[in-house]
N, C-alpha and C positions, 0 to 999 in steps of 0.2 A: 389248479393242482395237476399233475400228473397226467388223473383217469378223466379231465376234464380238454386234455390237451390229445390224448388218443383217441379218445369218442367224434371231438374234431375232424383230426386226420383222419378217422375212415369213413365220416360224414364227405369228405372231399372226395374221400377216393368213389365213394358211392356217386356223388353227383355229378363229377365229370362226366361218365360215357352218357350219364343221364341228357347232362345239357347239349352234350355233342346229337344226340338223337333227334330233343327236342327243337335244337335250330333251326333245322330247315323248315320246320312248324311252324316256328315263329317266323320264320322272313319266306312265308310259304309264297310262292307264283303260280300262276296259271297251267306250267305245265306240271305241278305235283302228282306222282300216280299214287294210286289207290295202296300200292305195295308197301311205296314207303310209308306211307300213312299206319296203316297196321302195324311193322316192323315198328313206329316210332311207337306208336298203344300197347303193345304188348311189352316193350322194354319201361315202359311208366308204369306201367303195373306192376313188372317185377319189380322194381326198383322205389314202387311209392310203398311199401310196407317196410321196404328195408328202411327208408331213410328217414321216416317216419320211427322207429323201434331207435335209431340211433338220436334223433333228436329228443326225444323223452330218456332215454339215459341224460343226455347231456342235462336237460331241466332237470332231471333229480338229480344228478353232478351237483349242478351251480347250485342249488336249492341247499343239497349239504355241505356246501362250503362257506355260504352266505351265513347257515345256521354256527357253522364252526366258526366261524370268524367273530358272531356276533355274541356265542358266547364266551371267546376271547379275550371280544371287547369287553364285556360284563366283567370278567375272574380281572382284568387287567384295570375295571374301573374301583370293582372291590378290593382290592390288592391296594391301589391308590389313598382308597379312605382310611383302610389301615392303617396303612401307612400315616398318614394326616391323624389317624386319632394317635396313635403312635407317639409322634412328633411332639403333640398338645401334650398328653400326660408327659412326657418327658420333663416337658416345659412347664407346665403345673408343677411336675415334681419339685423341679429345680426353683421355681417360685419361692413355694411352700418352703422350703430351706431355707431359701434369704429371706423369708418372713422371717420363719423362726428365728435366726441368725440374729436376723433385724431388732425382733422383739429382746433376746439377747442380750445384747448392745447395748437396748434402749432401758433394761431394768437396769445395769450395771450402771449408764450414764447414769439414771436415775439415783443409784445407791449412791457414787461419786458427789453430786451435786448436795447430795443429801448431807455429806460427811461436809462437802465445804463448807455449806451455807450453818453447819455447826460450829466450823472451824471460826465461821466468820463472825456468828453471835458471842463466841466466846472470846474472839478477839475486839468485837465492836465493847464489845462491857469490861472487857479490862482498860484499855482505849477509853472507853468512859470513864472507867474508874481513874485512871493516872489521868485526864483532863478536870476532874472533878478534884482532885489535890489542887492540883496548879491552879484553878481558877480560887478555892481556898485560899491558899497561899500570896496570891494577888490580893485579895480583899483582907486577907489578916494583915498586911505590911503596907496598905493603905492607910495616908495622916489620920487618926480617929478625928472624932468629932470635939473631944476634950482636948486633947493636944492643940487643935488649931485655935480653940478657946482661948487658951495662955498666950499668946503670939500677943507682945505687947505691942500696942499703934497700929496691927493689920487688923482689920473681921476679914476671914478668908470663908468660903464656901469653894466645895470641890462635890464633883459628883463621877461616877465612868460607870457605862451599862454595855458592856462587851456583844459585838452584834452576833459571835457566836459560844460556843464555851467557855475559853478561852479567847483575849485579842489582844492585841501588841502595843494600847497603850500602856501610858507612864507620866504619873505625876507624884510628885513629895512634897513635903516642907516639913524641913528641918532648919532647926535654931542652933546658935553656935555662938554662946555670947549674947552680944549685943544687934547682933546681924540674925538675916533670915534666910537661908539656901530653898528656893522653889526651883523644882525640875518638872519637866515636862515632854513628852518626846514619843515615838510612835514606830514600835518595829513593823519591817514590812510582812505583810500578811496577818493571819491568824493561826491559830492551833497549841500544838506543845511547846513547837520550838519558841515562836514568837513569847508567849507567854513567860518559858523558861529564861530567854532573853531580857525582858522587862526586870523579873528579877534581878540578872545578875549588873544589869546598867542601877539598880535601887543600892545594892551592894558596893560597889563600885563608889557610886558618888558619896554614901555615908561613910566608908570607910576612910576616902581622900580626908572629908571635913572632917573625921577623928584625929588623923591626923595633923591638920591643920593648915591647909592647902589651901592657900589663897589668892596666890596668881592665877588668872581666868585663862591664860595660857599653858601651862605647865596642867591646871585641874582636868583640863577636857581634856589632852593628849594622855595624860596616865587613864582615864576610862576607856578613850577610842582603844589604846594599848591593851587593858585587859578586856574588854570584846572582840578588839579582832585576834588575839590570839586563843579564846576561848571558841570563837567559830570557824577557826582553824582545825582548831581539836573536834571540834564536830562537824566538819565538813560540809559547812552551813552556808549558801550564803546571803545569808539577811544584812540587813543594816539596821542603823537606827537613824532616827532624825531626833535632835537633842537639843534642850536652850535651858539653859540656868542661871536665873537670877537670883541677885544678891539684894537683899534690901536693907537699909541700915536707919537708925531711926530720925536720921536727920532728913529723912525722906529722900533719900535716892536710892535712887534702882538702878544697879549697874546690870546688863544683858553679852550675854555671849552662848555661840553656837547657833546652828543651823537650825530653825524649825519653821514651823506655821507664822503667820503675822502675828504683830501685839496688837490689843486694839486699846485704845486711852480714852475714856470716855471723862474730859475733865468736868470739876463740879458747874461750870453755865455752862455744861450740854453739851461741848467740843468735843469733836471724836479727833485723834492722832490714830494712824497707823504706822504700827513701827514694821518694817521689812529687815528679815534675819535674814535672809538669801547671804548675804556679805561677812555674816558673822560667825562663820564657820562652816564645818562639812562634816555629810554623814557621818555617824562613828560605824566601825566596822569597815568599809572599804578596804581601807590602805592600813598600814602598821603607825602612820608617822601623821596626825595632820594639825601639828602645833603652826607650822605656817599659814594654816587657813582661820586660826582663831583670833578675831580680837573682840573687842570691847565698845560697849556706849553705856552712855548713862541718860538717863532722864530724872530730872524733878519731880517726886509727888508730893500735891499736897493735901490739904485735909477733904474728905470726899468724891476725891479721886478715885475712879476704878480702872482697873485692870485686868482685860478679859485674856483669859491663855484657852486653847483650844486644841483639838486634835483636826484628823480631816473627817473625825466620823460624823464632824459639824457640816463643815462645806460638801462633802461628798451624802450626804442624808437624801434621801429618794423616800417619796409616799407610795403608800401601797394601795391608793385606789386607783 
């Protein structure tokens, strides 16, 4: 400071004539007289109290400077932590907010989730419920068990266990006369729509034989036609795979349309397999597919059987 730089300066000014005295003391020679000698003693004694009073200023000088500096540093280290706890509660504060915020958020998501997951039981059980008609309604318009009893010259057995609610088989037999119309066929997938579809391919084929629709080309293009414009209207797009035989009692089975294999298991044990791949095409695709249908026939005769299938046969997976 300041009084630590003037205490200094007159510690200097003090000890120059000092040291000028003392010189020739120190680089004394042989011929020093006794005079100077004195003159040099007498000026260190005035001069060793003075410089001595000035150098104890200065140590209590730096002393309180040292002291002010270091309580300085102290107010400037306390100021610091302030500061620093400062910063933290800020920073807590501002935490605590987005907790809160947070928690917030998270009761509201929660209310939300809560409302859907209501949305959603009351949609899964109406959803049940209109799957629970339609799978009704599948098994009510399935051949009974007495109906296929009358079928004169066939013993037929049919069975379908739908792998979920509702699934997109389809089989019939219906009689028309002296003949016997069996349908068989598999919309793609499962659910409403497939289901809803089975129906109206059931509808379709019995209303044709009301009419009396016996060309196997002309029968399958009027169903493909009213499917694929019914899955138009609903913006669907399923198919069907489809094969309907005719049996008549002279024991011929005429086949036409697209489906799964026949399998002919004749009475000495002969299996035939018949392949429909050539005998038609999906219904529902295209509007028009009278070009892809024809016809075969085979001979049956007494103790013959006749296996029809879907793919819930070939496609069957075990569960262990």
């Amino acid at each position: 400071g300041e009084m630590a730089r003037s205490l200094v300066d007159r510690a200097i000014v003090i000890w120059q004539p000092y040291a000028q005295q003392l010189y020739p003391l120190l680089t004394a020679t042989p011929t020093l007289g006794s005079t100077q000698l004195n003159t040099a003693v007498t000026h260190a004694l005035d001069r060793n109290l003075q410089l001595l009073e000035v150098m104890n200023q200065l140590t209590s000088e730096l002393q309180h400077q040292a002291d002010r500096e270091a309580t300085l540093l102290q107010l400037c280290q306390t100021i610091g932590m302030l500061l620093a706890l400062t910063n933290f509660g800020v920073l807590l504060s501002h935490s605590l907010r987005k907790l809160k915020a947070g928690d917030t958020e998270l009761v509201r998501a929660h209310a939300q989730i809560q409302a859907l997951n209501q949305q959603l039981a009351a949609e899964n059980l109406r959803l049940g419920a209109e799957l629970d008609v339609t799978r009704r309604l599948q098994q009510m318009l399935l051949p009974r068990e007495d109906e296929l009893l009358q079928v004169v010259g066939l013993d037929i057995a049919g069975f379908m266990e739908p792998a979920t609610e509702v699934g997109g088989d389809y089989y019939d037999v219906l009689t028309c006369g002296e003949s016997v119309k069996i349908g068989i066929g598999d919309v793609v997938g499962h659910g409403l729509e497939s289901g809803v579809l089975t129906l109206m391919v059931q509808t379709a084929v019995r209303t044709l034989l009301e009419n009396h629709e016996t060309d196997p080309r002309q029968f399958m293009a009027a169903v493909n036609r009213t499917i694929h414009n019914n899955l138009q209207r609903m913006n669907c797009d399923r198919n069907v795979t489809l094969c309907l035989l005719d049996y008549h009692r002279n024991g011929k089975l005429s086949i036409s349309g697209q489906h799964e294999e026949l399998i002919v298991v004749r009475s000495d044990g002969k299996i035939e397999r018949i392949d429909t791949i050539d005998l038609g095409f999906p219904v529902g695709i295209v509007a028009d597919i009278a070009e892809f249908v024809s016809q075969i026939e085979i001979q049956l005769y007494p103790d013959d059987v006749v296996v029809l299938y879907t793919d819930g046969i070939t496609e069957a997976e075990s569960d262990c």
